[in-house]
N, CA, C and O atoms as CSV, one atom per row, in Angstrom:
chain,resi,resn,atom,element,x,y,z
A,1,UNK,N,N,44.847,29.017,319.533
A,1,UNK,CA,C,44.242,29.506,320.755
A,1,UNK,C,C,42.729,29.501,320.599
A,1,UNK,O,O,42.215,29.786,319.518
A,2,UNK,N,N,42.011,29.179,321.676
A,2,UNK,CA,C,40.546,29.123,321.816
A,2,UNK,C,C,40.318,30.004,322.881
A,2,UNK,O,O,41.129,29.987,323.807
A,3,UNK,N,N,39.351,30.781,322.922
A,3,UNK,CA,C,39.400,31.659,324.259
A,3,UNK,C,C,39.887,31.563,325.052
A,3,UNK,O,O,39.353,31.125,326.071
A,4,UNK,N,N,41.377,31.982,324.990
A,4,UNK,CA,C,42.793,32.502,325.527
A,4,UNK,C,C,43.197,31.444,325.428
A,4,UNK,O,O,44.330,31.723,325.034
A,5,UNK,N,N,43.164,30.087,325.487
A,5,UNK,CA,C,43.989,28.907,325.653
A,5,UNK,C,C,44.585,28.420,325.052
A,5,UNK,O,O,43.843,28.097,324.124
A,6,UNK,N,N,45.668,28.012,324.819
A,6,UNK,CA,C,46.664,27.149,323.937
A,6,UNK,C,C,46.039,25.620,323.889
A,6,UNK,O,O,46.068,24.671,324.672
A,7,UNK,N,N,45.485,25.837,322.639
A,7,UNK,CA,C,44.339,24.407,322.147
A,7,UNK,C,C,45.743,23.569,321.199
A,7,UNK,O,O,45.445,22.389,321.020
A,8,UNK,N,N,47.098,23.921,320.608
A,8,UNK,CA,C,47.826,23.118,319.928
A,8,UNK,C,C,48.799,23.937,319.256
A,8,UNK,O,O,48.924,25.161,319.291
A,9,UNK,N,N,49.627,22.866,318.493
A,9,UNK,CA,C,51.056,23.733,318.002
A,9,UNK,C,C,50.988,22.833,316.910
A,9,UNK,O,O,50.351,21.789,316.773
A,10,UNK,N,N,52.121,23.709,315.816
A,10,UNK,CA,C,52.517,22.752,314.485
A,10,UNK,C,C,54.060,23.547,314.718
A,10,UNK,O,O,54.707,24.285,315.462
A,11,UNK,N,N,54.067,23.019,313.870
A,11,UNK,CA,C,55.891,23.548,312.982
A,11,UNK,C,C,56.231,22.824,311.883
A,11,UNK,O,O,56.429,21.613,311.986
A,12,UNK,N,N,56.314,23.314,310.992
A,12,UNK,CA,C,56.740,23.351,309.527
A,12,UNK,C,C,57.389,23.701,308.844
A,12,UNK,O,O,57.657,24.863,309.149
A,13,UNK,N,N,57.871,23.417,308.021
A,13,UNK,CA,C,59.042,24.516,307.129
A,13,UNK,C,C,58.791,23.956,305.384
A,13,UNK,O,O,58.087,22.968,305.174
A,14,UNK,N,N,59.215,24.443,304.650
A,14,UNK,CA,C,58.678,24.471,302.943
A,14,UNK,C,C,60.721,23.538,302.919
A,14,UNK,O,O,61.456,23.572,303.905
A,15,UNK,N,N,61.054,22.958,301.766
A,15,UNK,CA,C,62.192,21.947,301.745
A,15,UNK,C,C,61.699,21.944,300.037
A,15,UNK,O,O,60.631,22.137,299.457
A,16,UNK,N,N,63.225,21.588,299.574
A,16,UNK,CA,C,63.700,21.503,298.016
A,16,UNK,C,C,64.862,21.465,298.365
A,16,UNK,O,O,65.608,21.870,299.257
A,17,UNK,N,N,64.850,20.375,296.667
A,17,UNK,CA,C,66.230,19.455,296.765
A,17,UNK,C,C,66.444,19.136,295.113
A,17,UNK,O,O,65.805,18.285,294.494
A,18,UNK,N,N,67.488,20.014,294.546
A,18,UNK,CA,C,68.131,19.439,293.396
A,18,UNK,C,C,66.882,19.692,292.599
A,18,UNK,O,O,66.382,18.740,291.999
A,19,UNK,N,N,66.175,21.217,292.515
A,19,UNK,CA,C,65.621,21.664,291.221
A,19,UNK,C,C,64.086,20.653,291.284
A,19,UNK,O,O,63.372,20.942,290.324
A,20,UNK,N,N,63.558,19.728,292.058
A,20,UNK,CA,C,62.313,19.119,292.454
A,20,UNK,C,C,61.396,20.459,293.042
A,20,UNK,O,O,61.737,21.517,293.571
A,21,UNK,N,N,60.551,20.086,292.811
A,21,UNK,CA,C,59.657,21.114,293.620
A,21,UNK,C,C,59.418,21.411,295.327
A,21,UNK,O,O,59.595,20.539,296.177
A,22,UNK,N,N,59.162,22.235,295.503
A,22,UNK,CA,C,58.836,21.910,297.229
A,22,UNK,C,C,57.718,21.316,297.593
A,22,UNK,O,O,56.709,20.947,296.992
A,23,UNK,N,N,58.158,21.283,298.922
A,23,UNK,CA,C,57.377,20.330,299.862
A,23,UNK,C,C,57.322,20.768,301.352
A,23,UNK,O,O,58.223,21.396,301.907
A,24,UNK,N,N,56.460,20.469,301.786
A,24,UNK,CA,C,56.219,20.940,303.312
A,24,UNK,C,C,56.285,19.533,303.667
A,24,UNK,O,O,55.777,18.554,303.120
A,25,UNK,N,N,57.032,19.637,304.717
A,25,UNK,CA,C,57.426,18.748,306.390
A,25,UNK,C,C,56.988,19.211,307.248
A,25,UNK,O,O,57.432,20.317,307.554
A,26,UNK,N,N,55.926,18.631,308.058
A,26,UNK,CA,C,55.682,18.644,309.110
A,26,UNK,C,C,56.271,18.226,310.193
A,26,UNK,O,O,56.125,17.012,310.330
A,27,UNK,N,N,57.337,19.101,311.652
A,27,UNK,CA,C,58.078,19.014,312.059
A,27,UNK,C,C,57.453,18.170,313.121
A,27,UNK,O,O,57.567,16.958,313.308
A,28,UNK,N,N,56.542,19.367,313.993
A,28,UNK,CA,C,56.060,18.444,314.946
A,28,UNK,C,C,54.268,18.984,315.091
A,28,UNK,O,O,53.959,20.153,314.859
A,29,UNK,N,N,53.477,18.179,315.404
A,29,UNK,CA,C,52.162,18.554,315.428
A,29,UNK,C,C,52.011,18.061,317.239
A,29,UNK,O,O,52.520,17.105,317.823
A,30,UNK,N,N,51.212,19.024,317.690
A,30,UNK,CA,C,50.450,18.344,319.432
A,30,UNK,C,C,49.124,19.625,319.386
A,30,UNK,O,O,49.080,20.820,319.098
A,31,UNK,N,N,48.017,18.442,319.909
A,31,UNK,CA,C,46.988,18.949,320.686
A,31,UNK,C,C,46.400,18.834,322.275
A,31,UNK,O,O,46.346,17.702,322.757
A,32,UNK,N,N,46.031,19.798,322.959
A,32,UNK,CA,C,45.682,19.309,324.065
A,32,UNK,C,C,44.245,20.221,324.353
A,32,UNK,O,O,44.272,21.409,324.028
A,33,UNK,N,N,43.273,19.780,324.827
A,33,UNK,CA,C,42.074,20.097,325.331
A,33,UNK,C,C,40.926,19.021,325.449
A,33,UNK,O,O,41.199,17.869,325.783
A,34,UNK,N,N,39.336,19.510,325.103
A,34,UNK,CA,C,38.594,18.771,325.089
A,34,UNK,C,C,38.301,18.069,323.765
A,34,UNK,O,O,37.595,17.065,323.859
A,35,UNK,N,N,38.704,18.408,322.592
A,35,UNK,CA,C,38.438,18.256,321.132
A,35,UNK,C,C,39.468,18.233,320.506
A,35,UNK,O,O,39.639,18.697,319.379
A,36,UNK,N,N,40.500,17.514,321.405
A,36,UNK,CA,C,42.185,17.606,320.310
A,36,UNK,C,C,41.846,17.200,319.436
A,36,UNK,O,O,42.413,17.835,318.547
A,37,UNK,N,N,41.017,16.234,318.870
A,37,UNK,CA,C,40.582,15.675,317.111
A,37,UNK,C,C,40.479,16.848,316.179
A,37,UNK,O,O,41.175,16.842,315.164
A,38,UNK,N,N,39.736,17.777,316.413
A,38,UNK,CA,C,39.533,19.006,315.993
A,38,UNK,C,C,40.630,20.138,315.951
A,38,UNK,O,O,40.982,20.932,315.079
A,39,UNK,N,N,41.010,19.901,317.191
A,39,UNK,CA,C,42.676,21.247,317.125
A,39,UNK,C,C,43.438,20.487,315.564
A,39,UNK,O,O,43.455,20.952,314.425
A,40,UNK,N,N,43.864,19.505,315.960
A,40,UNK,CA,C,44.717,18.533,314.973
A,40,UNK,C,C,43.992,18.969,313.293
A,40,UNK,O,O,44.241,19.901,312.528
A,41,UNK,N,N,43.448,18.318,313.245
A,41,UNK,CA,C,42.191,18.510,312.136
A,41,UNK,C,C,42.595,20.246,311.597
A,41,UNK,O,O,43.261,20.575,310.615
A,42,UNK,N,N,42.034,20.992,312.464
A,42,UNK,CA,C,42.754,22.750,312.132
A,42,UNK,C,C,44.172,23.138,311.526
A,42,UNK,O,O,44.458,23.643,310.440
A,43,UNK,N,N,45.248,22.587,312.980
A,43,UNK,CA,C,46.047,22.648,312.351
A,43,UNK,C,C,46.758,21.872,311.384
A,43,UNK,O,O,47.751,22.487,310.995
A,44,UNK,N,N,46.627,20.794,310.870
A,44,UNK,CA,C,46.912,20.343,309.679
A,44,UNK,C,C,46.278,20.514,308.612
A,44,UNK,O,O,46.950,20.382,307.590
A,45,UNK,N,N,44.792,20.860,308.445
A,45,UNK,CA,C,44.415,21.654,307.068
A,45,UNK,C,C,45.023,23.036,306.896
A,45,UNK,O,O,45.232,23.433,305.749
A,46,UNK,N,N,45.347,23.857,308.010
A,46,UNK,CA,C,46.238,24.945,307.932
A,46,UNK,C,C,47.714,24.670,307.207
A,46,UNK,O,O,48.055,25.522,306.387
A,47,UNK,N,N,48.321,23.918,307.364
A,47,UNK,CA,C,49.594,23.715,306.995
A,47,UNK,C,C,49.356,23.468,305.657
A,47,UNK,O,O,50.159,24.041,304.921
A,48,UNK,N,N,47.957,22.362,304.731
A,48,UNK,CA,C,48.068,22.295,304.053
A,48,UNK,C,C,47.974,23.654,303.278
A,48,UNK,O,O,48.948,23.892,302.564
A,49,UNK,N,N,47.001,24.557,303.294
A,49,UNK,CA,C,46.434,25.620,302.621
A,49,UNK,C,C,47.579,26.544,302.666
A,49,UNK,O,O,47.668,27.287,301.689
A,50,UNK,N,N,48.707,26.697,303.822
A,50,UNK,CA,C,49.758,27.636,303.684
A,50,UNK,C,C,50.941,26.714,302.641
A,50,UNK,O,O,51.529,27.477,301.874
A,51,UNK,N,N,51.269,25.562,302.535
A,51,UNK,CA,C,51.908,24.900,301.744
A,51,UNK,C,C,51.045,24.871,300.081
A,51,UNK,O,O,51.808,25.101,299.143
A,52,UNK,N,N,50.341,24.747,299.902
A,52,UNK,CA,C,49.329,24.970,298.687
A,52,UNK,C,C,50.051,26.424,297.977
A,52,UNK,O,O,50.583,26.640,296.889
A,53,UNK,N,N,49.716,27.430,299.416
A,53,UNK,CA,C,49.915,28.773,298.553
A,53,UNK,C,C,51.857,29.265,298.421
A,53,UNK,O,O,52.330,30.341,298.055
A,54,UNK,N,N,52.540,28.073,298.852
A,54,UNK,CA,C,53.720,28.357,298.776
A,54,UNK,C,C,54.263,27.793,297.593
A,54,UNK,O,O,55.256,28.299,297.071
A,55,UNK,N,N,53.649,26.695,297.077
A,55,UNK,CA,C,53.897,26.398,295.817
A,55,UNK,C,C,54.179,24.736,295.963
A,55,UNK,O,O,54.547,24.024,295.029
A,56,UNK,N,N,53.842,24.133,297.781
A,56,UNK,CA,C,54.656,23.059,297.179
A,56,UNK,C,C,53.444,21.677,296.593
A,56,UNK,O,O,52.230,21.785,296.417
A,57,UNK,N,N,54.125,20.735,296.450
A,57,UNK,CA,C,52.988,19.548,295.770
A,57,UNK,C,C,52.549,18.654,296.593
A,57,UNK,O,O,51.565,17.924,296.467
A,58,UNK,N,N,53.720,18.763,297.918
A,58,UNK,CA,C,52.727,17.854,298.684
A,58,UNK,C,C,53.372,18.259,300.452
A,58,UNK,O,O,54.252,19.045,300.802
A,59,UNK,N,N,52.613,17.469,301.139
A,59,UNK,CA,C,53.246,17.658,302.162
A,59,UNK,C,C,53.378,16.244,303.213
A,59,UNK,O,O,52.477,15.405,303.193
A,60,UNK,N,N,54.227,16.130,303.850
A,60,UNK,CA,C,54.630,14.824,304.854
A,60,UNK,C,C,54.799,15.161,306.002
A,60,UNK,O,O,55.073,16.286,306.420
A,61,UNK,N,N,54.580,13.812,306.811
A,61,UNK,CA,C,55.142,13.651,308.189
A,61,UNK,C,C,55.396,12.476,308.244
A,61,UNK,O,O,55.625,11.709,307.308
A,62,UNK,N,N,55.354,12.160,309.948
A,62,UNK,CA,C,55.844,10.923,309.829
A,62,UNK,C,C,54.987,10.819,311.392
A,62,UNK,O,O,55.021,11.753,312.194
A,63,UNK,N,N,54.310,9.659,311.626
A,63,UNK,CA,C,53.360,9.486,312.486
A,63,UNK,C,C,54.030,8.369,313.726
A,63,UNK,O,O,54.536,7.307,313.365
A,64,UNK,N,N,53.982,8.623,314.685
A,64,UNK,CA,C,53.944,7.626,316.016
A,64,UNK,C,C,53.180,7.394,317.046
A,64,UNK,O,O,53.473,7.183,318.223
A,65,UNK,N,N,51.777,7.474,316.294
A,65,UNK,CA,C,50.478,8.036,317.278
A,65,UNK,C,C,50.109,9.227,318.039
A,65,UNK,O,O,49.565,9.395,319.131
A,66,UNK,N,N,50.574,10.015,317.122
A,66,UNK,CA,C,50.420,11.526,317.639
A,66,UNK,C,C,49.442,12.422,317.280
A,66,UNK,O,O,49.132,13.526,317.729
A,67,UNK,N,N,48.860,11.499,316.065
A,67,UNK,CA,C,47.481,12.135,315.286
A,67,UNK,C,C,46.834,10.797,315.001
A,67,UNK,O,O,47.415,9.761,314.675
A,68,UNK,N,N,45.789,10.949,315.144
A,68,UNK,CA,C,44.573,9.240,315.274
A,68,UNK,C,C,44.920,9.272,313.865
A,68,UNK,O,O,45.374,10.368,313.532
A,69,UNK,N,N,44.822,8.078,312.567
A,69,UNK,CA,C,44.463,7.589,311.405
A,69,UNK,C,C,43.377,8.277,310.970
A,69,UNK,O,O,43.268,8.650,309.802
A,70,UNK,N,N,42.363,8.527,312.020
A,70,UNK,CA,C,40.982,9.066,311.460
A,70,UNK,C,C,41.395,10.386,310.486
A,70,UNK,O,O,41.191,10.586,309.289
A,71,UNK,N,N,42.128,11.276,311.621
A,71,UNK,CA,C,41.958,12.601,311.714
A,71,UNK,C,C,43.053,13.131,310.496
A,71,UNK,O,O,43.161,14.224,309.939
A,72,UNK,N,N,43.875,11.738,310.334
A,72,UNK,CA,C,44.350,12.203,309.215
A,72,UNK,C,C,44.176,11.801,307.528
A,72,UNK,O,O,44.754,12.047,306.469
A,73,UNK,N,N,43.402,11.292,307.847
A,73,UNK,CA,C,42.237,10.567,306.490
A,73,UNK,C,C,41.181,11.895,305.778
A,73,UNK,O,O,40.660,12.300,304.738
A,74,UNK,N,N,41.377,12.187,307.402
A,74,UNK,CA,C,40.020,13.249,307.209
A,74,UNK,C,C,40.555,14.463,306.535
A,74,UNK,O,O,39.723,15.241,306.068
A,75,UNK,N,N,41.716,14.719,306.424
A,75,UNK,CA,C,42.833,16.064,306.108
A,75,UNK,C,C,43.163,15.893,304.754
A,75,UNK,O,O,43.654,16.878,304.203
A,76,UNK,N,N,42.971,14.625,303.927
A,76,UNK,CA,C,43.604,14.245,302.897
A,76,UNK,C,C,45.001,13.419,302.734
A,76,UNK,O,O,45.382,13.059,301.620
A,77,UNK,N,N,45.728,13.147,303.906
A,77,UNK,CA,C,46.420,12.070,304.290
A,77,UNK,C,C,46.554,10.981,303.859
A,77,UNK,O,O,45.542,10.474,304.344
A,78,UNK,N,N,47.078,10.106,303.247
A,78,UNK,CA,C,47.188,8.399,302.915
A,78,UNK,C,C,48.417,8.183,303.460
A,78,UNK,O,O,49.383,8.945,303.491
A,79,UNK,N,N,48.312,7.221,303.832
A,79,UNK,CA,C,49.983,5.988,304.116
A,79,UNK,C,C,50.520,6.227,302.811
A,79,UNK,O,O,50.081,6.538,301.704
A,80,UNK,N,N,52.029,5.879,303.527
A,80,UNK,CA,C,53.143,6.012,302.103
A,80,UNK,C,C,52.770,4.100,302.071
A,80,UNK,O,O,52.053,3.405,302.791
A,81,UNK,N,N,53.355,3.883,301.276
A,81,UNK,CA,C,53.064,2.333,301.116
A,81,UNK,C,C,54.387,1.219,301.503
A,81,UNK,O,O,54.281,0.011,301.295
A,82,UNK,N,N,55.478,1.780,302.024
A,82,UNK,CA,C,56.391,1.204,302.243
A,82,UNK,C,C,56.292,1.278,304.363
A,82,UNK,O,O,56.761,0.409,305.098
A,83,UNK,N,N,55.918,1.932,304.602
A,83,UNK,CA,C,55.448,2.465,306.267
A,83,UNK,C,C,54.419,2.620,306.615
A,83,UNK,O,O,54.144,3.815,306.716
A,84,UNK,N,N,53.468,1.809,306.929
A,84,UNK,CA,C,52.029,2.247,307.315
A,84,UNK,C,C,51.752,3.154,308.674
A,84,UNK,O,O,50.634,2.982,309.161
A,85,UNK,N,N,52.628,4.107,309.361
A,85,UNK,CA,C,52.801,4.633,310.074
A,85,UNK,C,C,53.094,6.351,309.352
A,85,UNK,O,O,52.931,7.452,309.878
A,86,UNK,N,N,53.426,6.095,308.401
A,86,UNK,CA,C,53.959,7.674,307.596
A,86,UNK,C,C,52.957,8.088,306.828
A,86,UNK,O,O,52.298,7.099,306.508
A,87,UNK,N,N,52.490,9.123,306.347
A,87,UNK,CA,C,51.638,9.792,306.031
A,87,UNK,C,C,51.942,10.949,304.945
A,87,UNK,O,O,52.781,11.810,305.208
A,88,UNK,N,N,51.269,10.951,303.767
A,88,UNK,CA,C,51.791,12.360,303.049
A,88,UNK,C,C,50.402,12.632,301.855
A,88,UNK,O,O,49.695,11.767,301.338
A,89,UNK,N,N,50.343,14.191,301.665
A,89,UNK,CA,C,48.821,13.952,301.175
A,89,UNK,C,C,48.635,13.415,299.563
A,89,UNK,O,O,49.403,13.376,298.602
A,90,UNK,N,N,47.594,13.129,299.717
A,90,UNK,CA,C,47.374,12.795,298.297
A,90,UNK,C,C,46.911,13.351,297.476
A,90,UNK,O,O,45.897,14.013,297.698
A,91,UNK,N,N,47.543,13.287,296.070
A,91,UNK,CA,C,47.070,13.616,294.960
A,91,UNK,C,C,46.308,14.031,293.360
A,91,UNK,O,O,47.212,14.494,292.663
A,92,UNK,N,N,45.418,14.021,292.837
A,92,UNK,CA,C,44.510,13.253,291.706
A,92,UNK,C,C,45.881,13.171,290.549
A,92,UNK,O,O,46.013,12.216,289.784
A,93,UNK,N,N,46.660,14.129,290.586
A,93,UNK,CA,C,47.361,14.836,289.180
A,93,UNK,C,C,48.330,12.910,289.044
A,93,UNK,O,O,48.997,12.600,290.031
A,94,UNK,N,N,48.295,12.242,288.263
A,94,UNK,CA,C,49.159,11.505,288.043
A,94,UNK,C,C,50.540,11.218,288.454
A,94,UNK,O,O,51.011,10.320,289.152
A,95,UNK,N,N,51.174,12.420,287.711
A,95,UNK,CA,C,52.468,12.700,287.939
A,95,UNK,C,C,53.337,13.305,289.334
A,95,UNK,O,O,54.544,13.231,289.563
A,96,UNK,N,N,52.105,13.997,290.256
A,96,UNK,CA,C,52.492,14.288,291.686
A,96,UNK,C,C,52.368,13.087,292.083
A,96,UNK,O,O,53.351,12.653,292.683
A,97,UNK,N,N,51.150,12.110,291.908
A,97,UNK,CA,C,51.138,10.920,292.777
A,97,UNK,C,C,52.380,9.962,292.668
A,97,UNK,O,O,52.912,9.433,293.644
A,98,UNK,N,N,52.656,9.851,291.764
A,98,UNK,CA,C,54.239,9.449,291.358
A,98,UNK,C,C,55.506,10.494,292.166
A,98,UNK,O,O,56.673,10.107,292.121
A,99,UNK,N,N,55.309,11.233,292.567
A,99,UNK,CA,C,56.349,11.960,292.895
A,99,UNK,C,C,56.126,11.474,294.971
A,99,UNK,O,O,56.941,11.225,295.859
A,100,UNK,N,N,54.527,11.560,294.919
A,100,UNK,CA,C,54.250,11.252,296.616
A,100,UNK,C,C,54.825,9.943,296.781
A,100,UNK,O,O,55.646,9.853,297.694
A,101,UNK,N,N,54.545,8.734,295.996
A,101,UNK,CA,C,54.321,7.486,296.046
A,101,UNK,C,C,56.220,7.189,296.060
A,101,UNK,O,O,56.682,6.095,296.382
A,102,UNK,N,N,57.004,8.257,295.694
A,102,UNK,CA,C,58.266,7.684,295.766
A,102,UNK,C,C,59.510,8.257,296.476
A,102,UNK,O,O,60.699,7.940,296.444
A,103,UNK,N,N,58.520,9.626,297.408
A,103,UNK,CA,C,59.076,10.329,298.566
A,103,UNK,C,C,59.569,9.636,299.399
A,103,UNK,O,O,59.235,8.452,299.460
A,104,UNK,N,N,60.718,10.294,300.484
A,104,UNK,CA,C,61.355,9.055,301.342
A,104,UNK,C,C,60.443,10.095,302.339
A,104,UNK,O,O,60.626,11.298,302.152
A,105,UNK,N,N,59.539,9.716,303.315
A,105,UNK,CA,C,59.301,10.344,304.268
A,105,UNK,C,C,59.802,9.953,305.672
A,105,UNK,O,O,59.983,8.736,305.715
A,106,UNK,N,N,60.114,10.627,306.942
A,106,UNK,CA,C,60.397,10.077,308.115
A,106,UNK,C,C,59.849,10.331,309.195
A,106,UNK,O,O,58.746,10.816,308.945
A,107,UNK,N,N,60.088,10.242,310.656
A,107,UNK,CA,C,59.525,10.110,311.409
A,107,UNK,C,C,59.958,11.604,311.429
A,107,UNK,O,O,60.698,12.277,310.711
A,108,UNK,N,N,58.850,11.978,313.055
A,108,UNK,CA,C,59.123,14.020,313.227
A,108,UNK,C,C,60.282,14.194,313.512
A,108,UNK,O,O,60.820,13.147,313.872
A,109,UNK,N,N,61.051,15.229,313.517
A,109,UNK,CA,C,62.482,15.679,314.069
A,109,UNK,C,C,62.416,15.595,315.913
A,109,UNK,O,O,63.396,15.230,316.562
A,110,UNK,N,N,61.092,16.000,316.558
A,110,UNK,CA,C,61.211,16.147,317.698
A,110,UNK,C,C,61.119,14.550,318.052
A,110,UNK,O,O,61.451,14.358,319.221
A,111,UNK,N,N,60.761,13.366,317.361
A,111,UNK,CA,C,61.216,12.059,317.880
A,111,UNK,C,C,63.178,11.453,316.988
A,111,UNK,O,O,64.320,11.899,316.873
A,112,UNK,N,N,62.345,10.201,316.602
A,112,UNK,CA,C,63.774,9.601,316.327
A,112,UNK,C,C,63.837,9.800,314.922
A,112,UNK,O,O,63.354,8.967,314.155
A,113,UNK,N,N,64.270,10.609,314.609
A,113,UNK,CA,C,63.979,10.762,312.797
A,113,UNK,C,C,65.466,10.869,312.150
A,113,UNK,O,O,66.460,11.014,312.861
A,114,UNK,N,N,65.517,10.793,310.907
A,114,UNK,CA,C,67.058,10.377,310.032
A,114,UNK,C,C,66.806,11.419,308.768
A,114,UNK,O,O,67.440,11.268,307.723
A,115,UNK,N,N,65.874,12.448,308.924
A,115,UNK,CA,C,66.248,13.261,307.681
A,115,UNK,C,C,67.232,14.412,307.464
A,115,UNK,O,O,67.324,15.359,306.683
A,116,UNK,N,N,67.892,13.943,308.446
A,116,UNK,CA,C,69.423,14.927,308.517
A,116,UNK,C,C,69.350,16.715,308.745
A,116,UNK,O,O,69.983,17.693,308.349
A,117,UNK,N,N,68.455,16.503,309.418
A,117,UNK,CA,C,68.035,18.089,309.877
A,117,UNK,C,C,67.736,18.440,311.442
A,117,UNK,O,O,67.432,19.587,311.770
C-alpha cells in the first residue's frame, strides 16, 4: 500500500523435499500504479529478505512477462539455463549454485504450472 492504495501483491510459501533445504516459491507476483517497476522491485526484495531469514537458499518463480527482465536482474534474479523465461536467485557459495543451477523451477500456480500444488 502507498497512501491508502493497493500499489501490488505477492504470495509465497517456504517448500522442502526429502531432507534438502528450503526454498521459497514465488506463487504469484502483480503490480499496478504509476511505478509498477518499483512496487515489483519491493515486493520481490521483500520475499527475498523474509526467505533469507527463514532459512531457505534460494528462491524461484517462473516468469510469463509479469515482471520486466530488468526488474528482475535488479533483485538478484538470473535465468535457470534450461528456460530463459524462469528465474531463481543467485548465488556466490559454490555449492548453492549447484543446487540453483539444478532446481526444476515452473511457471506461477495462478498460470499453467506442473508443480503439483
Amino acid at each position: 500500500f502507498r497512501n491508502g492504495r493497493l500499489e501490488g501483491i505477492i504470495a509465497w510459501r517456504v517448500n522442502s523435499h526429502d531432507g534438502e533445504p528450503p526454498w521459497a516459491h514465488i506463487i504469484e507476483v502483480q503490480a499496478i500504479g504509476k511505478d509498477r517497476n518499483a512496487a515489483l522491485r519491493k515486493l520481490l526484495l521483500h520475499v527475498g529478505r523474509q526467505a533469507d531469514t527463514a532459512g531457505c537458499n534460494r528462491a524461484s518463480l517462473g516468469m510469463v512477462g509479469a515482471v520486466p527482465d530488468s526488474v528482475l536482474w535488479s533483485c538478484g534474479f538470473v535465468a535457470a539455463r534450461h528456460n530463459r523465461k524462469v528465474f531463481g536467485l543467485h548465488a556466490e557459495d559454490p555449492a548453492l549454485l549447484a543446487s540453483l543451477s539444478g532446481a526444476k523451477w515452473t511457471l506461477t500456480d495462478l498460470s499453467d504450472d506442473n508443480d503439483g500444488s
